[in-house]
C-alpha positions in Angstrom: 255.4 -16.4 27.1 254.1 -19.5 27.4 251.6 -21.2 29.8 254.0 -23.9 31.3 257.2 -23.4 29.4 259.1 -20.2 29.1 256.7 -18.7 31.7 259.7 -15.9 32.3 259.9 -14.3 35.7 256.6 -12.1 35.7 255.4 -13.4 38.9 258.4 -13.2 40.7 258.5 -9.5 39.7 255.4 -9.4 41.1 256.2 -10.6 44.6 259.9 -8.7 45.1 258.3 -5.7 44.1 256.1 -5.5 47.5 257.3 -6.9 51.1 259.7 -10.0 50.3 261.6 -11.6 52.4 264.8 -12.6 51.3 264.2 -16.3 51.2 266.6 -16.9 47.9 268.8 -19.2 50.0 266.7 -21.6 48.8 268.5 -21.1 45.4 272.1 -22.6 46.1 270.5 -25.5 47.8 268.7 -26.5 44.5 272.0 -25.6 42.6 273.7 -28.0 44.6 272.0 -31.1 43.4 271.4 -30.3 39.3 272.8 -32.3 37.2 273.4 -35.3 39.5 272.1 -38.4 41.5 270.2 -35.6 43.8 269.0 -33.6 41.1 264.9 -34.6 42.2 263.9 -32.5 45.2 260.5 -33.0 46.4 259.9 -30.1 49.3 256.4 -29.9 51.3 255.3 -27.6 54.2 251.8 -27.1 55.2 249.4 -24.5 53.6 250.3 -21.1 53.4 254.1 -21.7 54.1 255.2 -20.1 50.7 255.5 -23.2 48.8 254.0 -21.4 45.6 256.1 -18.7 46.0 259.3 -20.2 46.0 258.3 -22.2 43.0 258.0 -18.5 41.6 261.3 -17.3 42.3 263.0 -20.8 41.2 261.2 -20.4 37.5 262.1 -16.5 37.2 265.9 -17.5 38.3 266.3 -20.9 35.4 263.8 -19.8 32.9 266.3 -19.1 30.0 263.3 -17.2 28.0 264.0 -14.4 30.4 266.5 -12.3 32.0 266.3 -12.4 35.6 269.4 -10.6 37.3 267.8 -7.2 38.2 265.3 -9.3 40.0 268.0 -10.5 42.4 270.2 -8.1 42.7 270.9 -7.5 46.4 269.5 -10.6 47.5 271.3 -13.7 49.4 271.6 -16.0 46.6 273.4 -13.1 44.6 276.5 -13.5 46.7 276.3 -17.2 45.9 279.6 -18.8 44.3 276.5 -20.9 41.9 274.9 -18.0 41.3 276.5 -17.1 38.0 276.1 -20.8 36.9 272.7 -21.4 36.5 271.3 -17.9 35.7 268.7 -18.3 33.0 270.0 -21.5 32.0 267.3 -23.9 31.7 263.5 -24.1 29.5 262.0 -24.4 32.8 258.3 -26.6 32.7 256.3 -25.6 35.5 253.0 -26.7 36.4 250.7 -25.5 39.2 248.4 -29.0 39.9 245.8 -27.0 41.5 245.1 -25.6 38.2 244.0 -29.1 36.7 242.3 -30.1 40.1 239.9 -27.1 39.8 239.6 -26.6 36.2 238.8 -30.7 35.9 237.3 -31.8 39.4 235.0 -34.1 37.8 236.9 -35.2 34.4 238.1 -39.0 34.9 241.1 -38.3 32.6 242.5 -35.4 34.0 246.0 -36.8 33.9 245.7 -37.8 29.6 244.2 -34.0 29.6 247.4 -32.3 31.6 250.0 -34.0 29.8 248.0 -33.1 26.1 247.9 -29.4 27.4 251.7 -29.4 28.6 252.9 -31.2 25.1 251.0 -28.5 23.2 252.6 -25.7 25.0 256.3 -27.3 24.7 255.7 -27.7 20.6 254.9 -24.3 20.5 258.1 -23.6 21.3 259.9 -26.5 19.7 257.4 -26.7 16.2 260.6 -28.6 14.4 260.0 -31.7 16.7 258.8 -34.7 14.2 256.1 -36.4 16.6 254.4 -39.7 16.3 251.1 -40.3 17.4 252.2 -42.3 20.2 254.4 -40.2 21.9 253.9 -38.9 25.2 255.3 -35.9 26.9 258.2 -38.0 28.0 259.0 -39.1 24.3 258.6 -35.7 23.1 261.3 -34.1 25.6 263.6 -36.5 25.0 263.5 -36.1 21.2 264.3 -32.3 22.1 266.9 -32.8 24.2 268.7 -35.1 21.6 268.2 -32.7 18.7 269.2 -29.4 20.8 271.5 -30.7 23.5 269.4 -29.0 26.2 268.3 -29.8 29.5 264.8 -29.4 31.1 264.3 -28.2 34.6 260.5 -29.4 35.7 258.5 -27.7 38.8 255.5 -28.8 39.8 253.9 -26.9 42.9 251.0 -28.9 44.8 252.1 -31.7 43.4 249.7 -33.6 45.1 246.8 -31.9 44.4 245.3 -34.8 42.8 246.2 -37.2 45.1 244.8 -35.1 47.5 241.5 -34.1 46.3 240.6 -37.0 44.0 242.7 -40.2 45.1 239.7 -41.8 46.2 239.5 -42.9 42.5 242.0 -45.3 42.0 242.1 -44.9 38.1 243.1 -41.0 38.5 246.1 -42.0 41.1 247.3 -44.9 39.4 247.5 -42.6 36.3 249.3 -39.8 37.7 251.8 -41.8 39.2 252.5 -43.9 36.2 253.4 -40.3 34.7 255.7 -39.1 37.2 257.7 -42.3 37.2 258.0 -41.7 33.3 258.9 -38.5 33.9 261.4 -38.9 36.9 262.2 -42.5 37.2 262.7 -43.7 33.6 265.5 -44.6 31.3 265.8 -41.2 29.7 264.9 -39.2 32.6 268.7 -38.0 33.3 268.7 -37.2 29.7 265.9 -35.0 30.0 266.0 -33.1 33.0 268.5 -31.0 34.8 266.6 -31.3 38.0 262.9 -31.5 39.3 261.4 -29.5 42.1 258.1 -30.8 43.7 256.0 -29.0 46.1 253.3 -29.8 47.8 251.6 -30.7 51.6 252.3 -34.6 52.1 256.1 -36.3 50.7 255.4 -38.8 48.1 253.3 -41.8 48.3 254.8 -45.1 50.1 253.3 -48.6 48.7 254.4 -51.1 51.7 257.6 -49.4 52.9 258.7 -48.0 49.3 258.3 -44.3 47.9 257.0 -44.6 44.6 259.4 -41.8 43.5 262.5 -43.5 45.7 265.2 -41.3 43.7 263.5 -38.1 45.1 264.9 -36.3 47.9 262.1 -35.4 50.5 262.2 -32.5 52.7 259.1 -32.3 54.7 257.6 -30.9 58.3 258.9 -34.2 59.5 262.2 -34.4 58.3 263.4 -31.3 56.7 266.8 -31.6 56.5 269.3 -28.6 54.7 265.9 -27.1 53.7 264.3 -26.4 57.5 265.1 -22.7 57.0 264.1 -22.4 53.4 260.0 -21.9 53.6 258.5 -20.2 56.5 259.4 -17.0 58.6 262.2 -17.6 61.0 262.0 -16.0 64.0 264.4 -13.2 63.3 262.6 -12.3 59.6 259.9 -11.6 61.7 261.6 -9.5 64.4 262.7 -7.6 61.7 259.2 -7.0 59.9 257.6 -6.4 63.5 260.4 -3.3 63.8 259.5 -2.0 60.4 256.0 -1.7 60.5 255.9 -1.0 64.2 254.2 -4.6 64.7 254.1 -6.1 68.5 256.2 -9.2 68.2 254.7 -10.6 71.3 251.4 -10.7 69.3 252.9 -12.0 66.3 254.5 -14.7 68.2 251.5 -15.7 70.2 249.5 -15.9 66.7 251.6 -17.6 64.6 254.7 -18.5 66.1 255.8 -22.5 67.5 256.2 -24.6 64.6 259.9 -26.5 65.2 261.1 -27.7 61.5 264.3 -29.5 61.9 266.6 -27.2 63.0 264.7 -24.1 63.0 262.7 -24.5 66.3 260.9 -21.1 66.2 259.1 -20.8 62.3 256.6 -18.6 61.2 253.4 -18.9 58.8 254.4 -16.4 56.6 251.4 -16.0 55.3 249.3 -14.9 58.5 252.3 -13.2 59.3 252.1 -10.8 56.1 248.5 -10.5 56.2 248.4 -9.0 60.0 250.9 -6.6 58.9 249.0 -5.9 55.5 246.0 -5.6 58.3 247.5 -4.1 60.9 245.4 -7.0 63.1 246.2 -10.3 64.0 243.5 -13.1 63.8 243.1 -16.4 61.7 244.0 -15.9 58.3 243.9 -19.3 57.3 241.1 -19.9 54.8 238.8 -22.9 54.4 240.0 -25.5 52.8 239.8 -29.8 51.6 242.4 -29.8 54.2 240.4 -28.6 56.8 237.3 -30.6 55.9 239.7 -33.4 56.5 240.3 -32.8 59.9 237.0 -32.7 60.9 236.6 -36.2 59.4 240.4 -37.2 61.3 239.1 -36.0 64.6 236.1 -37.8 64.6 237.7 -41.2 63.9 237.2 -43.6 66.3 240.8 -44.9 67.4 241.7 -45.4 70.7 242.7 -42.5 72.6 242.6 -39.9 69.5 240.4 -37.8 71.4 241.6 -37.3 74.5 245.1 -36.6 73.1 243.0 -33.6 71.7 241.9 -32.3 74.4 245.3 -32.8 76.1 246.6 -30.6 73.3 244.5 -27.7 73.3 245.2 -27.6 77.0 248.8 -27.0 75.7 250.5 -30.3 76.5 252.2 -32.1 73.8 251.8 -36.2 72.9 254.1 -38.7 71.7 253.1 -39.7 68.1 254.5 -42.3 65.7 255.3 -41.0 62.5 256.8 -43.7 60.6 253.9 -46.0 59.3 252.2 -43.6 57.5 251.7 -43.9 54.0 251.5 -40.3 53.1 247.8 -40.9 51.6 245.0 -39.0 53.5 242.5 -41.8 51.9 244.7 -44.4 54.0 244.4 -43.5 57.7 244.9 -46.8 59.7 245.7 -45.5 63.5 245.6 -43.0 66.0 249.3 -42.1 64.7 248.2 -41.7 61.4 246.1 -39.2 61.9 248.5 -36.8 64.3 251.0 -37.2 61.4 248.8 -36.2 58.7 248.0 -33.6 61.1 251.8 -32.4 61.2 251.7 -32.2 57.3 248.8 -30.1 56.7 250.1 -27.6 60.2 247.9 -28.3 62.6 250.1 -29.9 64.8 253.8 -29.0 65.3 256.7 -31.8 65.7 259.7 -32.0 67.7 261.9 -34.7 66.2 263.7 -34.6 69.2 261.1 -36.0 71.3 259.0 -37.6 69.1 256.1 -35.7 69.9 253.8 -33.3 68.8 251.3 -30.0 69.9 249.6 -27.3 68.5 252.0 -24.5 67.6 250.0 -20.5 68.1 246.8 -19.3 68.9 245.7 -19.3 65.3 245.8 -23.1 64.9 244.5 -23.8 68.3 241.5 -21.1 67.0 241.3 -23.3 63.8 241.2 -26.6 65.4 238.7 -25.7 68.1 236.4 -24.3 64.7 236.7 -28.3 63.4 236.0 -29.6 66.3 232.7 -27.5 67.1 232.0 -28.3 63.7 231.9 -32.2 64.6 229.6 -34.1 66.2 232.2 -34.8 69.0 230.2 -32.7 72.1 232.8 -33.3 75.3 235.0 -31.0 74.2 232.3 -28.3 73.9 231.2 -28.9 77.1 234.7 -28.8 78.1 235.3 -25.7 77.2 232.3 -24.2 78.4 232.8 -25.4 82.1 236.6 -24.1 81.7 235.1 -20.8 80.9 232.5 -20.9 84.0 235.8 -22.2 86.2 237.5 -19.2 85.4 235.2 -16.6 86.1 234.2 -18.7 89.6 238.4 -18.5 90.1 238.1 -14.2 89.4 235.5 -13.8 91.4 237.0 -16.0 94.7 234.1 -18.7 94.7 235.6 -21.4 95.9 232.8 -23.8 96.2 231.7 -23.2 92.5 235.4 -23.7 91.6 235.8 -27.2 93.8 233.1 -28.0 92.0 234.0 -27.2 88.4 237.6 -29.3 89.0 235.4 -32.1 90.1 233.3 -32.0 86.8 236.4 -31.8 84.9 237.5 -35.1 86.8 234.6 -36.9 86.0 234.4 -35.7 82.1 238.1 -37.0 81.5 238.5 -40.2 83.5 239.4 -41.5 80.2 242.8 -40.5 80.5 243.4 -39.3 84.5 243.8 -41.8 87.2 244.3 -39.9 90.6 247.3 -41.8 91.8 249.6 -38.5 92.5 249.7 -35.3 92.2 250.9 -35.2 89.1 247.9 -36.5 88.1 246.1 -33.8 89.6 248.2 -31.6 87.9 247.1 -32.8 84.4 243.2 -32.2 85.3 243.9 -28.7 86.4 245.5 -28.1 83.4 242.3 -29.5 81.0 240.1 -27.7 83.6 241.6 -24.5 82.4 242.0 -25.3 78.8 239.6 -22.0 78.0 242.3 -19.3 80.1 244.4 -19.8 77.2 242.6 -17.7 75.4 243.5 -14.8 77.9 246.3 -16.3 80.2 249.9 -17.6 79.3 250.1 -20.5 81.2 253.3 -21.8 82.7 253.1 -25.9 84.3 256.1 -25.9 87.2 257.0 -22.5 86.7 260.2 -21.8 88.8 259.8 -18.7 91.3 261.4 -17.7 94.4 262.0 -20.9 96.6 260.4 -23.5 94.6 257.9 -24.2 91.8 254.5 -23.2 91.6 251.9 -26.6 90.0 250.4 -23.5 87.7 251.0 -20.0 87.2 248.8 -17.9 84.5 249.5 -14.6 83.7 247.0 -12.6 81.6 248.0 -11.6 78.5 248.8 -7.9 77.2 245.3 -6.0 77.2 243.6 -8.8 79.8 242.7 -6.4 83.3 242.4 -9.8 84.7 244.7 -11.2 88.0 247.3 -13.1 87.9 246.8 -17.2 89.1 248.8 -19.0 91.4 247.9 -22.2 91.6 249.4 -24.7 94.3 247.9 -28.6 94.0 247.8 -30.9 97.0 246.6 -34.8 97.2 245.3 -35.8 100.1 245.8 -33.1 102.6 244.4 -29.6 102.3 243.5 -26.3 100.3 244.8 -24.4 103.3 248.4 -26.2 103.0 248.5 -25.7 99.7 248.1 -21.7 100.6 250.6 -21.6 102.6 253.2 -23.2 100.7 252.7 -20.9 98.3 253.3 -18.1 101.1 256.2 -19.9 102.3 257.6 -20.3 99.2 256.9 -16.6 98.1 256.0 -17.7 94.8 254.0 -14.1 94.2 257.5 -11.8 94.6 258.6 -13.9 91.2 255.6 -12.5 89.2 254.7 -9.0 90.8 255.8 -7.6 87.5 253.0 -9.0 85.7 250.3 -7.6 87.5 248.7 -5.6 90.0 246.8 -8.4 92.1 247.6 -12.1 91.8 245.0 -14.7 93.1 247.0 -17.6 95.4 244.8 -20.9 94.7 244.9 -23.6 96.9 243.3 -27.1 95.9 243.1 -30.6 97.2 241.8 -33.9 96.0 240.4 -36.0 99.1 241.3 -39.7 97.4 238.6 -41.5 99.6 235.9 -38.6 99.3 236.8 -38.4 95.4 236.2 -34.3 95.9 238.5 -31.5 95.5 238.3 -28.5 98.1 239.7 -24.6 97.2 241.1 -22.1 99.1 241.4 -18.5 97.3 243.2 -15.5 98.8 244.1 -11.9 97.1 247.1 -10.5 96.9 246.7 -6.4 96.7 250.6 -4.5 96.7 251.5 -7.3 98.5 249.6 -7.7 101.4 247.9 -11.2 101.8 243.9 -10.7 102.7 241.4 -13.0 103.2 239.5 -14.3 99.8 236.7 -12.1 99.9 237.3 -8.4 98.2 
C-alpha cells in the first residue's frame, strides 16, 4: 500500500463499517465524464460537508490495487449500469493537500517537496521507468502510460489548502498552479489521466475573468449543478437518521438545517449532524479553524454597508449579494460582495440562486458567527444584542415603558440602514430589536392567521415556558389601534396551539415625536385582560 498511489480502500472500510449514508450516487456522476472532454471535476462545499470522505469512497471504488465490491454491495451506485465498468480499474494518485500545508507551513518550496514525495511513491510501484534528471511528475506518468497503456485517475482533496493558508506568498501560488496546469491542462494530460477529481472550499482561481484550470468542471455552493445532492445531508437522510436513533428532527433542523445548494433547498452539515447523534446533544460542532479566523478579519472590513447587512442577517433577513466578481482568492477581497461570497464558500452564509441572495442557514452558524463577531473589535452589535435581550425580558414582564424605550434605542443604533418612511420600515427595526429572541423564539415576519397578517409573531421554541408574541406595528397613530387590530383580526385563535398564554403587543412610531409607544395585554385561555398579571 502505498502513500499516494495504490492507497487501496482501507479508509473507506473504515467509514461504511459505522453510520454511512449512502452517498455513492456520487459514483455514476464521476463515471459519466472519464475518459472525455469533462473528465476534470473540481467539487467544493464548505467545511465539514464530507468532501474528504467522498474522496475516500472514490479511491476505494478505482484503485485497481484493491478489490472493492464487498464494500459496495447494497449501496446506490451498485445498481448503476457504470458500475461494472470502472470497478478497480484505475492506479488511482490521491493526495490530501492539508497533509503538505501542515507538515511544511513554513518551507518556501513546499510544492518542489510534494511532487518529489508523490514521484517517489509512483516509482515504487513502477521501478522499470528509465527517468532523467529533469523529469517531473508529469514526464514521469506519461512515460508510464506509454510503456503500460494505463490510465491514471488523480484526486486531490483540499485542493486549495495552499492557496488557502499560504497564498499570501506569491512564489508558493505561482508554483502550485504552474503544476496543476502541467498536470491537467498540458499536451499529455489526456494521455495521462482518466479523470481528475478536486475538492476543496473555494472553485479554482480566476485571473481577470479566466479560471486558471478553464477545462475543469466546477461544482460549488454557488453553482452546483448535477452534483447539489452529492455532499451534504438531504433533508430526508436525515429524517431517516432522526427515526433510527430516536433523534428530534425539529432540533436537528433548527441546528443544522437551511443551506439551499442548487436544487436541493433543504441540505444538511453532515458532520454536526453525525456528531449530535454520536452525542446524543445538539450544539456547535464546528471546530476552529483558518477559515474562521478569516471571518473575523472579513467582518471587520470597512466596505460600505458590510456591517449592517450583518446585523440584518442575524436578525434572520436575507441580502442581495453579487456573486460574480469574485476571484475565488481569500487574499483578494475588493467589496462588500466579496466578502458575502467568500462567506457562502466557507458556509457561513447560505445562497438562493433564485434570488440572488443570501442568510445564515441554522442556529449553529448564526452561534458561530455571533463568536467572530464578539471576537472583533466591532462593539454595536454587542450592544445590540444585549439591549435585545433586556427588550425581551421588559416584553415578558408587560413593561411597556421600558420596552418603548428599548425600540427607540434600537432606532437610534441602526439609523444606518432604517429611514422611518412606512411601516415597513418599522417593521425592519422590530425585527433587529429582537435579534436576541432567536435564540428562544421562532420568528415568523407577516405570518398569516385568522383574518389577516400579524407584523411579528414569535413562538418559543420546544423547552422555552415563555409566551407567545404577537406583535402588531403602527406609524403614526397608536399602540391602542394596533391592539385592537390584532383583536379584530383574531390573530391569537391561529396560534393557541403553541402555547398557553400569548402576549398581544401593540407599538407606534410618533413620526414628529421620533418615539415609539407600547401597549401589552395577556391572553390567559382566551380571555383578553388588561397588561398587568
Amino acid at each position: 500500500m502505498g502513500t499516494y498511489i495504490n492507497k487501496g480502500n482501507k479508509a473507506f472500510r473504515d467509514i461504511v463499517s459505522h453510520e454511512y449514508v449512502d452517498k455513492t450516487s456520487l459514483i455514476p456522476l464521476i463515471n459519466a465524464s472519464l475518459n472525455s472532454e469533462n473528465r476534470y471535476s473540481c467539487v467544493t462545499r464548505c467545511r465539514r460537508f464530507g468532501k474528504s470522505m467522498a474522496a475516500k469512497m472514490l479511491c476505494a471504488y478505482y484503485d485497481k490495487s484493491c478489490d472493492s465490491r464487498e464494500l459496495f454491495h447494497g449501496l446506490k451506485t451498485e445498481q448503476d449500469k457504470s458500475f461494472e465498468t470502472y470497478l478497480n480499474k484505475y492506479y488511482v494518485i490521491c493526495v490530501d493537500m492539508t497533509d503538505f500545508t501542515t507538515r511544511f507551513r513554513n518551507e518556501k518550496e513546499i510544492v518542489k517537496i510534494m511532487q518529489q514525495e508523490i514521484i517517489d511513491d509512483v516509482l515504487k510501484v513502477f521501478p522499470d521507468i528509465e527517468v532523467k534528471e529533469r523529469d517531473d511528475l508529469m514526464s514521469i506518468l506519461y512515460s508510464i502510460c506509454e510503456r503500460t497503456d494505463e490510465r491514471f485517475l488523480m484526486i486531490i482533496d483540499e485542493w486549495d489548502a495552499i492557496l488557502r493558508e499560504m497564498g499570501s506568498d506569491d512564489y508558493i501560488s505561482t508554483s502550485y498552479v504552474d503544476l496543476l496546469r502541467r498536470l491537467f491542462k498540458g499536451l499529455g494530460s489526456d494521455t495521462v489521466f482518466a479523470g481528475a477529481y478536486l475538492t476543496g472550499i473555494l472553485p479554482i482561481k480566476r485571473y481577470n475573468t479566466e479560471s486558471a484550470l478553464n477545462n475543469f468542471c466546477e461544482y460549488t455552493m454557488i453553482r452546483p449543478g448535477k452534483m447539489s445532492e452529492a455532499l451534504g445531508f438531504t433533508h430526508d437522510e436525515v429524517k431517516m437518521l432522526c427515526k433510527k436513533h430516536g433523534m428530534d428532527l425539529m432540533e436537528m433542523e433548527r441546528w443544522y438545517d437551511g443551506y439551499r445548494i442548487g436544487k436541493a433547498s433543504r441540505m444538511f452539515n453532515p458532520y454536526s449532524v453525525i456528531k449530535a447523534i454520536y452525542n446524543e446533544e445538539y450544539g456547535s460542532y464546528w471546530t476552529t479553524t483558518g477559515a474562521y479566523d478569516s471571518v473575523i478579519t472579513y467582518i471587520q472590513m470597512n466596505f460600505d454597508g458590510l456591517k449592517d447587512d450583518i446585523i440584518r442577517m442575524l436578525s434572520g433577513e436575507s441580502i442581495p449579494v453579487i456573486t460574480t466578481k469574485f476571484q475565488n482568492d481569500m487574499n483578494v477581497i475588493n467589496s462588500k460582495n466579496d466578502v458575502l461570497t467568500v462567506l457562502i464558500h466557507l458556509g457561513y452564509l447560505a445562497y438562493n440562486r433564485d434570488t440572488n441572495r443570501c442568510y445564515i442557514p441554522n442556529k449553529e452558524v448564526a452561534d458561530e458567527m455571533n463568536n467572530a463577531v464578539q471576537s472583533t473589535e466591532w462593539s454595536q452589535l454587542a450592544k445590540t444584542l444585549e439591549n435585545s435581550q433586556r427588550l425581551l425580558d421588559a416584553t415578558i414582564a408587560c413593561n411597556e415603558n421600558a420596552v418603548a424605550l428599548a425600540i427607540d434605542i434600537a432606532h437610534d443604533e441602526n439609523t444606518s440602514i432604517l429611514s422611518y418612511n412606512d411601516e415597513n420600515s418599522l417593521a425592519c427595526v422590530i425585527t433587529i430589536a429582537y435579534i436576541w429572541a432567536r435564540n428562544e423564539y421562532v420568528i415568523h415576519r407577516e405570518y398569516a392567521t385568522g383574518k389577516g397578517y400579524a407584523d411579528l409573531v414569535m413562538i418559543p421554541r420546544r423547552n422555552v415556558s415563555k409566551p407567545a408574541l404577537v406583535i402588531e406595528l403602527k406609524f403614526n397613530n397608536t399602540a391602542d389601534t394596533a391592539i385592537d387590530q390584532i383583536k379584530r383580526k383574531q390573530y391569537p385563535a391561529k396560534i393557541a396551539e403553541y402555547t398557553g398564554d400569548i402576549l398581544l403587543v401593540g407599538i407606534n412610531y410618533d413620526k414628529e415625536a421620533k418615539k415609539h409607544t407600547c401597549k401589552i395585554e395577556r391572553i390567559r385561555n382566551g380571555v383578553f385582560n388588561n397588561n398587568k398579571n
